[in-house]
NUGUVO-647417 format. One record per atom (N, C-alpha, C): residue number from 1; residue in one letter; atom name; x, y, z. Coordinates in nm, 2 decimals, always signed. Each point is the difference from the previous one (the first is absolute). Example, Ala and Ser with C-alpha at 12.3 -4.5 7.8 and 13.67 -1.06 7.14 Angstrom:
BEGIN
  nr rest atom      u      v      w
   1    a    N  +1.32  -0.57  +0.78
   1    a   CA  -0.09  +0.12  +0.00
   1    a    C  +0.09  +0.12  +0.00
   2    s    N  -0.04  +0.11  -0.07
   2    s   CA  +0.09  +0.11  +0.00
   2    s    C  -0.08  +0.11  +0.08
***
This chain:
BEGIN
  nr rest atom      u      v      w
   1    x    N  +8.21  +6.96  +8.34
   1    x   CA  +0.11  -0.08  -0.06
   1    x    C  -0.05  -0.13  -0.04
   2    x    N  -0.07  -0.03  +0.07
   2    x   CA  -0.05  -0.19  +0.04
   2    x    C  -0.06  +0.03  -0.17
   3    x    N  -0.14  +0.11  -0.02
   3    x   CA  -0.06  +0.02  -0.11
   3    x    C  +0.08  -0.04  -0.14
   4    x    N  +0.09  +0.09  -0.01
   4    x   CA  +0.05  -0.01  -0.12
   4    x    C  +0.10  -0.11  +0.03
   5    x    N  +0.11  -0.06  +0.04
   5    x   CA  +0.09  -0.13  -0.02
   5    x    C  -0.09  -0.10  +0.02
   6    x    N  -0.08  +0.00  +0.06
   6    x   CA  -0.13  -0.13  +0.01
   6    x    C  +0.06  -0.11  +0.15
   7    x    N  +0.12  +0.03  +0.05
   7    x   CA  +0.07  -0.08  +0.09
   7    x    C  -0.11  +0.02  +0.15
   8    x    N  -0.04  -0.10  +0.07
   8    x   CA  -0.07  -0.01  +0.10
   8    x    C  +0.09  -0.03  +0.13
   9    x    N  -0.02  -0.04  +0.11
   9    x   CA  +0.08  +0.01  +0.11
   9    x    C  +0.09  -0.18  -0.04
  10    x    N  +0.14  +0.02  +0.07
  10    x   CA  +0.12  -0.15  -0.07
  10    x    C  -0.04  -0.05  +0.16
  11    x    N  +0.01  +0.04  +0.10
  11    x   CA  -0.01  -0.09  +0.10
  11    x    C  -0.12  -0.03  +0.07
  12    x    N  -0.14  +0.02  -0.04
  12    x   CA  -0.10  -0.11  +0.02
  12    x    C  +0.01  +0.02  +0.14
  13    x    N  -0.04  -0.13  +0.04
  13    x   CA  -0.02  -0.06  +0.13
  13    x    C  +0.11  -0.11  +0.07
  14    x    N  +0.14  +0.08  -0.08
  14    x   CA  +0.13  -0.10  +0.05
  14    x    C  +0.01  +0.01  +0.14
  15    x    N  +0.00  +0.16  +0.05
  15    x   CA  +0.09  +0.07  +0.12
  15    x    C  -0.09  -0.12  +0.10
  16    x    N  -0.14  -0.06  +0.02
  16    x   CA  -0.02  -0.11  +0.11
  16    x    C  +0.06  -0.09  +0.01
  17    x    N  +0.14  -0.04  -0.10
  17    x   CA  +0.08  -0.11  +0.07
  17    x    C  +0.09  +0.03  +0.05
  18    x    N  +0.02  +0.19  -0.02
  18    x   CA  +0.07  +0.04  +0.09
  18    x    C  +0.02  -0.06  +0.15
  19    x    N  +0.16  +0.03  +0.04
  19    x   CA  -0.03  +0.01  +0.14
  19    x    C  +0.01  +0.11  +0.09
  20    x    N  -0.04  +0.11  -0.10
  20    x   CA  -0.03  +0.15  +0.12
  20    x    C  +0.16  +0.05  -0.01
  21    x    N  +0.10  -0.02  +0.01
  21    x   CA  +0.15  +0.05  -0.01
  21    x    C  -0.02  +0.08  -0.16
  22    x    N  +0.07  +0.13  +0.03
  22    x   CA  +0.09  +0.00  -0.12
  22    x    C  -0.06  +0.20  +0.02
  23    x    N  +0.02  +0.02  -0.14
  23    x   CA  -0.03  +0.14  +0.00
  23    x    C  -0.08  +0.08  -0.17
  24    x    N  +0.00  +0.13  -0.01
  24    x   CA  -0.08  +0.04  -0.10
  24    x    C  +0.02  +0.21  +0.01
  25    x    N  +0.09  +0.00  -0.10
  25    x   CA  -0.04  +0.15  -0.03
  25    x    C  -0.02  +0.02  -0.15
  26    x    N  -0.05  +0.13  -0.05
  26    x   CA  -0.05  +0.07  -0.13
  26    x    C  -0.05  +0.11  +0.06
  27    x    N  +0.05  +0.08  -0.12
  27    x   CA  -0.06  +0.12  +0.01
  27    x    C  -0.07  +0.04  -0.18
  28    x    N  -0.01  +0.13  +0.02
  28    x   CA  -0.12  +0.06  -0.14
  28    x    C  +0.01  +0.13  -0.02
  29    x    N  +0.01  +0.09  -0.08
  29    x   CA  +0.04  +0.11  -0.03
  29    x    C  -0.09  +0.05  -0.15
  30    x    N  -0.12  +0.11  +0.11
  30    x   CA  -0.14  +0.01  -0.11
  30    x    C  +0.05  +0.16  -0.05
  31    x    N  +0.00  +0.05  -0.13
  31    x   CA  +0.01  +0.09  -0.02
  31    x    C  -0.11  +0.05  -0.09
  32    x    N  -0.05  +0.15  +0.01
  32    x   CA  -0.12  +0.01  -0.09
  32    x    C  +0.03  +0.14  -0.07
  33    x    N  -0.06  +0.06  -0.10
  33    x   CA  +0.00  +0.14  -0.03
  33    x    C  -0.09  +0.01  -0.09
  34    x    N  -0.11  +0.15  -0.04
  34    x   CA  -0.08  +0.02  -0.05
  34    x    C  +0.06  +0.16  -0.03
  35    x    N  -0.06  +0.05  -0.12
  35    x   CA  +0.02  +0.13  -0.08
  35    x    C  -0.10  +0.00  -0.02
  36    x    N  -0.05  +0.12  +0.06
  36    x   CA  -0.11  +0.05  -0.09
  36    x    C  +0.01  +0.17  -0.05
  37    x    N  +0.00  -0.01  -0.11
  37    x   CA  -0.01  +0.13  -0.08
  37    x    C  -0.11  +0.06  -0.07
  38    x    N  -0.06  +0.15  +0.12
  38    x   CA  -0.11  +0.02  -0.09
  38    x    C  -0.12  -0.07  +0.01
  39    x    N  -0.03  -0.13  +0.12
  39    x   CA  -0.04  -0.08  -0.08
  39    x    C  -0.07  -0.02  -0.07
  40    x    N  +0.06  +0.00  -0.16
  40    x   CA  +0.00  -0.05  -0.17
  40    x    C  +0.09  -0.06  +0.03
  41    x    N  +0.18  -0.04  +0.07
  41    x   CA  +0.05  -0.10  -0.04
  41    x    C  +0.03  -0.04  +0.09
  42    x    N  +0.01  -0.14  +0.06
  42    x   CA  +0.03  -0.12  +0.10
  42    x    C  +0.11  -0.08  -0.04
  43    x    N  +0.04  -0.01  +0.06
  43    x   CA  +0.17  -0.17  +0.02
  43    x    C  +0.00  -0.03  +0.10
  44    x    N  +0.03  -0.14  +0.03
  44    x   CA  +0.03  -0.05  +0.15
  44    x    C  +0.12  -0.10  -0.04
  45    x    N  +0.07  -0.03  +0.10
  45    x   CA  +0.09  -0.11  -0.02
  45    x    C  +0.04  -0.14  +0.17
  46    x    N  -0.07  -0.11  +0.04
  46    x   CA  -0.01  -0.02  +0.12
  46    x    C  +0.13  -0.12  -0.04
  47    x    N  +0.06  -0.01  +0.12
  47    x   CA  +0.10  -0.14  +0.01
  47    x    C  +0.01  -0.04  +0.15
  48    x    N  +0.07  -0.13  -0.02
  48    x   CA  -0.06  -0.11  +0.12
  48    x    C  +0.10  -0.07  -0.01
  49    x    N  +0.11  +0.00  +0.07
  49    x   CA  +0.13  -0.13  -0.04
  49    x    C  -0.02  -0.04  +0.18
  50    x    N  +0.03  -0.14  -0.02
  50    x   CA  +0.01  -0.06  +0.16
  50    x    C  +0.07  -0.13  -0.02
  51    x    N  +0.04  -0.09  +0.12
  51    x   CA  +0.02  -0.11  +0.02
  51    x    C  -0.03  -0.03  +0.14
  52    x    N  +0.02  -0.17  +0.00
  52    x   CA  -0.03  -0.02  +0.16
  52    x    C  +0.12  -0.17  -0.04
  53    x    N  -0.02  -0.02  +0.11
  53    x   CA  +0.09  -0.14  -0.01
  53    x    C  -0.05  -0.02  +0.15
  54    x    N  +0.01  -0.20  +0.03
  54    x   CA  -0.06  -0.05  +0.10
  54    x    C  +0.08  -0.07  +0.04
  55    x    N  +0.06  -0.06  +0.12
  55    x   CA  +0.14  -0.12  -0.02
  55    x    C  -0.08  -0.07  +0.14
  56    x    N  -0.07  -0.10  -0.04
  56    x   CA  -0.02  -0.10  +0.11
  56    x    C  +0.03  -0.12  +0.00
  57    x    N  +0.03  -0.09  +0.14
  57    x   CA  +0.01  -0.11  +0.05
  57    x    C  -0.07  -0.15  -0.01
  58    x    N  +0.00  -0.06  -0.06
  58    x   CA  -0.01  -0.11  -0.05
  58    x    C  +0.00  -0.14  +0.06
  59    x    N  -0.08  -0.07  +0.07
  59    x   CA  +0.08  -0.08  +0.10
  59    x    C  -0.09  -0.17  -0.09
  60    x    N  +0.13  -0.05  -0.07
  60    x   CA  -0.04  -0.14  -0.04
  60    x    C  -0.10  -0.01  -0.09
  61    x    N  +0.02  +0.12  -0.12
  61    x   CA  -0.08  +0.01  -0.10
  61    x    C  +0.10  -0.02  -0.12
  62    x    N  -0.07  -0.05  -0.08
  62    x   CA  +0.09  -0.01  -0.15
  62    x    C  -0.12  -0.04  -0.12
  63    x    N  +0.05  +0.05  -0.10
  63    x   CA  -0.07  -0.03  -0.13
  63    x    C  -0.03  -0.12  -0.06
  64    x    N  -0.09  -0.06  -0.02
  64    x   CA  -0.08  -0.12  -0.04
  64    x    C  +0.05  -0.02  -0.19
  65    x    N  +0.04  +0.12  -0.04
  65    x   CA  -0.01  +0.01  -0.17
  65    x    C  +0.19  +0.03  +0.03
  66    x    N  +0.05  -0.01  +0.07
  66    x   CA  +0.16  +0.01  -0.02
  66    x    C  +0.07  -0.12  +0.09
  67    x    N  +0.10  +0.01  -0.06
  67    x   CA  +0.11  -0.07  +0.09
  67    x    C  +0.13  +0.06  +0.05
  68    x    N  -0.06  +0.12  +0.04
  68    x   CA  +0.12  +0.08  +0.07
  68    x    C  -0.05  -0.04  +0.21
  69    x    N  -0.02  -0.06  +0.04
  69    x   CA  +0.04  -0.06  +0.14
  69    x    C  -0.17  +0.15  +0.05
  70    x    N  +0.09  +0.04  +0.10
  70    x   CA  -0.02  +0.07  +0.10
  70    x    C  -0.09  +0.16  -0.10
  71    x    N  -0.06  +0.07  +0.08
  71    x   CA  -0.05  +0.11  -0.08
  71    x    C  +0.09  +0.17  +0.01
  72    x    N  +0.08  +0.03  -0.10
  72    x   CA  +0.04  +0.13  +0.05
  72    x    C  +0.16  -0.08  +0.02
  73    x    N  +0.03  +0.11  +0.13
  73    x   CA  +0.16  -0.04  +0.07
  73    x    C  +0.02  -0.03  +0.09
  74    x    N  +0.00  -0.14  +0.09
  74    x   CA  -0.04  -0.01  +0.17
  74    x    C  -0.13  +0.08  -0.01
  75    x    N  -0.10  -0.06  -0.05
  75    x   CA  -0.16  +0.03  -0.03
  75    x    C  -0.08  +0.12  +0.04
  76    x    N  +0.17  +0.12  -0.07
  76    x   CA  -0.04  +0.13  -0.03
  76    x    C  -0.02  +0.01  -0.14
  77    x    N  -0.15  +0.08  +0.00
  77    x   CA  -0.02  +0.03  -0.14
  77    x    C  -0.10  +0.13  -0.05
  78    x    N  +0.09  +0.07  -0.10
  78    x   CA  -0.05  +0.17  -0.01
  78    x    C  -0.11  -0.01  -0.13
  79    x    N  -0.06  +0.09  +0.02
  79    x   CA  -0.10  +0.05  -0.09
  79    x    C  -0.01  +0.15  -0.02
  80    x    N  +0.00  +0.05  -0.09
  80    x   CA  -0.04  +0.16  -0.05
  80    x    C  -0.04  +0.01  -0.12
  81    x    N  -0.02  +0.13  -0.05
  81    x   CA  -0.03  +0.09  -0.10
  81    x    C  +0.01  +0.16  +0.00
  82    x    N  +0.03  +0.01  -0.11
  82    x   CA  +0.04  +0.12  +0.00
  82    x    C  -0.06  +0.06  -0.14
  83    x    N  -0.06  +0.17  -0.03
  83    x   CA  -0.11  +0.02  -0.09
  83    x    C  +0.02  +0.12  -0.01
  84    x    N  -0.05  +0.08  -0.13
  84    x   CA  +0.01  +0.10  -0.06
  84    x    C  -0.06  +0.04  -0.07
  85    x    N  -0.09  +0.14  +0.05
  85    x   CA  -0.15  +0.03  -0.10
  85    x    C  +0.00  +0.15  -0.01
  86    x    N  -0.05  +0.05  -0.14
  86    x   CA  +0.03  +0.12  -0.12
  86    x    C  -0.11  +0.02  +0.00
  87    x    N  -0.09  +0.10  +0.01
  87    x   CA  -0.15  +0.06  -0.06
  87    x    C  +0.04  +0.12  -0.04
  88    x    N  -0.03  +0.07  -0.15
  88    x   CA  +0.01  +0.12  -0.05
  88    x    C  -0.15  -0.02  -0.06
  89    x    N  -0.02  +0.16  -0.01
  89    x   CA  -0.13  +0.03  -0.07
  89    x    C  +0.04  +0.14  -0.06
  90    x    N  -0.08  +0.04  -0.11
  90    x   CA  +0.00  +0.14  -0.08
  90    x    C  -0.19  +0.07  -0.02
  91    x    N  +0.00  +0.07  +0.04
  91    x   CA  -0.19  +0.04  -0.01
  91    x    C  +0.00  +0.12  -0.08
  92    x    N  -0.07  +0.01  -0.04
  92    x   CA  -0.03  +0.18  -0.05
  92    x    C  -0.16  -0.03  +0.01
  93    x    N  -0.04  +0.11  +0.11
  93    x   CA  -0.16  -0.04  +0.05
  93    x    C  -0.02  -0.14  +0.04
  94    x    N  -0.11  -0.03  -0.03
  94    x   CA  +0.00  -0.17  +0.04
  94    x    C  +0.01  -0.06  -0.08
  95    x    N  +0.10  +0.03  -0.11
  95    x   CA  +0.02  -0.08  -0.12
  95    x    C  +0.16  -0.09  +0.04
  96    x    N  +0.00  -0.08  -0.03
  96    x   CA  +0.14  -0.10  +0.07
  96    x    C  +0.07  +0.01  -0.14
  97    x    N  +0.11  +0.00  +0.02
  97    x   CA  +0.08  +0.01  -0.19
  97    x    C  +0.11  -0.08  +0.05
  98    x    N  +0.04  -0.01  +0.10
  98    x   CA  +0.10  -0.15  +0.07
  98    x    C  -0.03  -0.02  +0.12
  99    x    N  -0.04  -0.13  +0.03
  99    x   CA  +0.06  -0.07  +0.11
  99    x    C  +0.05  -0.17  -0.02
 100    x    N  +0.12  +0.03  +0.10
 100    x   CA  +0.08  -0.16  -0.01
 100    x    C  +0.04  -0.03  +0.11
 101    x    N  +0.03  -0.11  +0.03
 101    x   CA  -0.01  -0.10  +0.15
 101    x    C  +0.07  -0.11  -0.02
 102    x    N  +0.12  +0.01  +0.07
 102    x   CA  +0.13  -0.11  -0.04
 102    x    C  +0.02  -0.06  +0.15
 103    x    N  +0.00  -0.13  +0.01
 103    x   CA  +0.03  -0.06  +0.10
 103    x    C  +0.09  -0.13  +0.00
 104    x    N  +0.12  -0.01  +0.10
 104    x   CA  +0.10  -0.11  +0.00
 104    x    C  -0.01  -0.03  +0.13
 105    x    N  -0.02  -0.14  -0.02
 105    x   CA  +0.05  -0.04  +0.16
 105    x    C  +0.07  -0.17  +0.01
 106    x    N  +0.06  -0.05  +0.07
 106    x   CA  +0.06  -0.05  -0.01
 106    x    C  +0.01  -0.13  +0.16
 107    x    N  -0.03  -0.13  +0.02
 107    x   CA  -0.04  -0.06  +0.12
 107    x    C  +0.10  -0.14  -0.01
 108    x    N  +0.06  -0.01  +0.12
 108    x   CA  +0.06  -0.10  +0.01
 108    x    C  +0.08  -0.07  +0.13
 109    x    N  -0.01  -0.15  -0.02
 109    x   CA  +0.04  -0.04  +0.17
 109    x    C  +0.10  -0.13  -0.02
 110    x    N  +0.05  -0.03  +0.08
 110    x   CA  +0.15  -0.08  +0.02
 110    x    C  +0.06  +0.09  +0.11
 111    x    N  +0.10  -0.06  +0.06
 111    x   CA  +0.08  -0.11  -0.15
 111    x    C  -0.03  -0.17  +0.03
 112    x    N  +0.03  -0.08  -0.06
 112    x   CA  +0.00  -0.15  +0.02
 112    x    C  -0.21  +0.01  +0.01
 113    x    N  -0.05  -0.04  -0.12
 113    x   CA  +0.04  +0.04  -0.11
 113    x    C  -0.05  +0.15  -0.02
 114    x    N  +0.05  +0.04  -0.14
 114    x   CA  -0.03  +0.12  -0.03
 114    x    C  -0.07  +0.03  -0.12
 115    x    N  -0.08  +0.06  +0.07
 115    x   CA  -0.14  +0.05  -0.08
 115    x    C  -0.05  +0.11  -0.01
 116    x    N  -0.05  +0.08  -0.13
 116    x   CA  -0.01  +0.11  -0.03
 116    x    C  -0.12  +0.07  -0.09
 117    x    N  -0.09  +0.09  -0.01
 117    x   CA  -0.06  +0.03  -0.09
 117    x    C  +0.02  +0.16  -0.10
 118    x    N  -0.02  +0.05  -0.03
 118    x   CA  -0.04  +0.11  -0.04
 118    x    C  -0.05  +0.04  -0.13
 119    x    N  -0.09  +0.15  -0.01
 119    x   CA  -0.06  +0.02  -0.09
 119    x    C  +0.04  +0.15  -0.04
 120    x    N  +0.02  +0.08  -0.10
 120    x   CA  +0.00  +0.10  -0.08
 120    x    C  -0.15  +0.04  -0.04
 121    x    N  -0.10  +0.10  +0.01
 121    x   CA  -0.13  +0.02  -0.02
 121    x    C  -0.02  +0.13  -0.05
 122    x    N  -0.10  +0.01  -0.08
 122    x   CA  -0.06  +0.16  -0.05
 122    x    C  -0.10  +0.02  -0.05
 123    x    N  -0.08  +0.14  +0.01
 123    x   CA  -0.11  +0.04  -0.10
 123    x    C  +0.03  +0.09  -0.03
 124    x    N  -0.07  +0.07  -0.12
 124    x   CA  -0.02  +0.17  -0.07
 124    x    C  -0.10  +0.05  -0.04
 125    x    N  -0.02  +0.06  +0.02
 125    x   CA  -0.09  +0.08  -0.09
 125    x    C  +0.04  +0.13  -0.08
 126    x    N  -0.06  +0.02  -0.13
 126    x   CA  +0.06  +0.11  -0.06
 126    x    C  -0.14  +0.03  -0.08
 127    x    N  -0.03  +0.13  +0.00
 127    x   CA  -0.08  +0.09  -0.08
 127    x    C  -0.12  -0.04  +0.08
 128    x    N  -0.04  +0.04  +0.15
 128    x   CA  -0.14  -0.04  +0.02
 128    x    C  +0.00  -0.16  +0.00
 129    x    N  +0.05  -0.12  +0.04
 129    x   CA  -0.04  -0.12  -0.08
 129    x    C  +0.03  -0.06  -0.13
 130    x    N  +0.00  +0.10  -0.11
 130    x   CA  +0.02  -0.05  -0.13
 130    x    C  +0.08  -0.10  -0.04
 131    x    N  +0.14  +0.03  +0.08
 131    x   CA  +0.09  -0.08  -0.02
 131    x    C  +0.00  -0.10  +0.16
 132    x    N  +0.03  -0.12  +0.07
 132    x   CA  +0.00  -0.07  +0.11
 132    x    C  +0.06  -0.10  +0.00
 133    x    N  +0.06  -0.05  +0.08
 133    x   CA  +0.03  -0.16  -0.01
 133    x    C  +0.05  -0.01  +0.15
 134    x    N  +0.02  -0.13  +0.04
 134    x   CA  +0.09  -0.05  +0.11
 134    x    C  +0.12  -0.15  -0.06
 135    x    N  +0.07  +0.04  +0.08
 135    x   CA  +0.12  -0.15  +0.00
 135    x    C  +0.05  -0.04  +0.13
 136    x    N  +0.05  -0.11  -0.02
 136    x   CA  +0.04  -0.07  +0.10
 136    x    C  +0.10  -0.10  +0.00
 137    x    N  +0.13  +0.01  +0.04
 137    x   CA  +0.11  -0.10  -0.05
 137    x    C  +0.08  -0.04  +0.11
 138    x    N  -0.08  -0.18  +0.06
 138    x   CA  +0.03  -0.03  +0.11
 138    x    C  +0.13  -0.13  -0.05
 139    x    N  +0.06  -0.01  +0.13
 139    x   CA  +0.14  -0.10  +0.03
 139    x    C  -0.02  -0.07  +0.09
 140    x    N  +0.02  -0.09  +0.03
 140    x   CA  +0.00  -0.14  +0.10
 140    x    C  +0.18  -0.05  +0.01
 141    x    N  +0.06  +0.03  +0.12
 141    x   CA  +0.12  -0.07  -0.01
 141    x    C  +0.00  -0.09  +0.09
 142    x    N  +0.10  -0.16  +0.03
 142    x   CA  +0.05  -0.07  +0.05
 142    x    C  -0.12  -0.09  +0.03
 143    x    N  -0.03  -0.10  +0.15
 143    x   CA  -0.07  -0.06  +0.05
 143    x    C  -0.07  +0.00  +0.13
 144    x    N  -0.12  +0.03  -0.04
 144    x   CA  -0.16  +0.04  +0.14
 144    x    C  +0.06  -0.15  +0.06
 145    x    N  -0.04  +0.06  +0.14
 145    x   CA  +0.04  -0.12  +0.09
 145    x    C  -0.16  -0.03  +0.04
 146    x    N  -0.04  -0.15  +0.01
 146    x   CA  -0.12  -0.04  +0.05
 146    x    C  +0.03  -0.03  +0.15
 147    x    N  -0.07  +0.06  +0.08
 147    x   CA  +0.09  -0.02  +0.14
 147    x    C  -0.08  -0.11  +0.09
 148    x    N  +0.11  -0.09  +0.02
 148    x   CA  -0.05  -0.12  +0.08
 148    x    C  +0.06  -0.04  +0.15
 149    x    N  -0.08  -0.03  +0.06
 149    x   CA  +0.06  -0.06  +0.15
 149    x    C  -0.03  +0.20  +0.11
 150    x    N  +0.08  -0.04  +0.08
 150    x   CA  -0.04  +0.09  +0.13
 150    x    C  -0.12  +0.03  +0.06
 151    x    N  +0.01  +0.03  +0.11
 151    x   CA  -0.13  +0.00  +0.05
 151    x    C  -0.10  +0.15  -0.04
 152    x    N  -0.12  +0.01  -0.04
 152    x   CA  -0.07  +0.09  +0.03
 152    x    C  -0.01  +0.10  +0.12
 153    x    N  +0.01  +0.10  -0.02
 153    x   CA  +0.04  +0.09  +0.16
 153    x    C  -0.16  +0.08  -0.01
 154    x    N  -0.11  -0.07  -0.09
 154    x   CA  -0.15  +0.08  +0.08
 154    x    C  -0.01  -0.05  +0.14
 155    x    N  -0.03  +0.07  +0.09
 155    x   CA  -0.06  -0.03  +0.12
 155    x    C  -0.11  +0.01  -0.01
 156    x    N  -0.12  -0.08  -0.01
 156    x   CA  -0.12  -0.02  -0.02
 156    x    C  -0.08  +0.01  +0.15
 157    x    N  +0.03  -0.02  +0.10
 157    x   CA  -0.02  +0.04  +0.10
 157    x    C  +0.12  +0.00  +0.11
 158    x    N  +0.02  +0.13  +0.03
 158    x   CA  +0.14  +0.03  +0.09
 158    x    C  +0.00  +0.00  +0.13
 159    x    N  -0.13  -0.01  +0.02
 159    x   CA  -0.01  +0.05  +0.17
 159    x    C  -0.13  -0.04  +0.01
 160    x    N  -0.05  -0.08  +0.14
 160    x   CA  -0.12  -0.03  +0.07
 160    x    C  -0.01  +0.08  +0.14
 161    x    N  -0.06  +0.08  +0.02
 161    x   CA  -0.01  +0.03  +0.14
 161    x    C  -0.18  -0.01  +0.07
 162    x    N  -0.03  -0.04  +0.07
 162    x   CA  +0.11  -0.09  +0.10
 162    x    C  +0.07  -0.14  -0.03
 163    x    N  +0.05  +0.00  +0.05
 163    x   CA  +0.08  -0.16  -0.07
 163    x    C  -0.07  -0.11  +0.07
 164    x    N  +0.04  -0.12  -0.11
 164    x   CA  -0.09  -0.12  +0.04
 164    x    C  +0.05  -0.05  +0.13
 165    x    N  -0.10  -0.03  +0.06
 165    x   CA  +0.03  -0.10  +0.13
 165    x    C  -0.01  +0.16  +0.10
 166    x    N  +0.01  +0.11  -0.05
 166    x   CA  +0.03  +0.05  +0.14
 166    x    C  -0.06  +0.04  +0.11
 167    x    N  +0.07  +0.01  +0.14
 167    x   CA  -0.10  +0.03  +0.11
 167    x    C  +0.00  +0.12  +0.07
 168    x    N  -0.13  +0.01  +0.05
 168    x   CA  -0.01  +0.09  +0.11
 168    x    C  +0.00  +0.13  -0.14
 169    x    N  -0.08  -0.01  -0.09
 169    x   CA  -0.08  +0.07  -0.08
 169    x    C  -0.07  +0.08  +0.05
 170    x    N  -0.05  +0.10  +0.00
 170    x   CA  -0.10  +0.12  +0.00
 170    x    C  -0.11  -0.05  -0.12
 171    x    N  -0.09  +0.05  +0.07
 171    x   CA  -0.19  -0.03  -0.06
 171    x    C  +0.04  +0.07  -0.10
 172    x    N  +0.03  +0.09  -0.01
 172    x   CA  -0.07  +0.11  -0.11
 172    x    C  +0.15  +0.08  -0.03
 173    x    N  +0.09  -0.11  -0.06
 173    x   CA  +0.13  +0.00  -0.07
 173    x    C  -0.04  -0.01  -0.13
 174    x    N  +0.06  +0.09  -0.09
 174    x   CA  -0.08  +0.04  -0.13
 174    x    C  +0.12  -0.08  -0.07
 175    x    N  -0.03  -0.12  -0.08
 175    x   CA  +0.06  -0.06  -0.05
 175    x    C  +0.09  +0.10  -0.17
 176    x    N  +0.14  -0.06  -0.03
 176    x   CA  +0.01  +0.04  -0.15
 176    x    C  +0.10  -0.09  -0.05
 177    x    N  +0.01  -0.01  -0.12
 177    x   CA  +0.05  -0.08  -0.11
 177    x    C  +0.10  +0.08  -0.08
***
């Protein structure tokens, strides 16, 4: 899907200002079929529709490029996408006489603010090659939030054992980080 709408992942490396609260489902539904007749003649037809959606917790983050306050609603704020992918082909021997690949998908997060992308995508081929092309017809709606303030949630080091200062240590206490 990514291939043909050209759209790459919308949430980056936000979820680290997360504060770990919140939740996340999607599901995907792969369907495939091949004919072969004889084989002299082949068809296949594969599809792929899914979504997922993410709704996390936000604590004292807000956008740098807006003036809507807080991020989200009480610094709840969702993310998803949702997508839809077509592959047909026609063969007689290993000669290809159609294949086409149609892909839609569609990404977007808010609310406060709300922001969105999506693309429409395709290739073909007809007669072997002879005939070919691809398209691509992308949308950008509302305003990307630049997210500023809250704390980073890497733990860059979470745990020292043994801990500083402590006593009555064992010789051959196998330190970890």
């Amino acid at each position: 899907v990514s291939e043909l709408t050209g759209l790459g992942n919308l949430l980056k490396s936000e979820s680290q200002r997360a504060s770990g609260r919140g939740f996340a489902f999607g599901t995907q539904i792969q369907v495939e079929s091949d004919i072969d007749a004889w084989s002299i003649f082949r068809a296949g037809i594969a599809l792929d529709v899914g979504f997922d959606l993410m709704l996390q917790k936000y604590n004292g983050v807000t956008c740098s490029n807006t003036d809507n306050g807080e991020l989200g609603v009480n610094g709840w704020y969702a993310a998803g996408q949702a997508w839809a992918y077509v592959e047909g082909f026609i063969k007689i021997k290993e000669f290809t006489i159609f294949d086409l690949a149609l892909a839609a998908a569609i990404q977007a997060k808010g609310p406060n603010p709300m922001y969105g992308q999506g693309s429409v995508g395709g290739r073909y081929s007809v007669a072997g090659g002879l005939f070919k092309g691809v398209c691509r017809f992308p949308i950008e709606f509302g305003d990307a939030c630049e997210i500023a303030g809250g704390e980073l949630q890497v733990d860059i080091i979470a745990n020292v054992d043994p801990i500083d200062a402590g006593v009555d240590i064992e010789v051959n206490t196998k330190p970890s980080v």
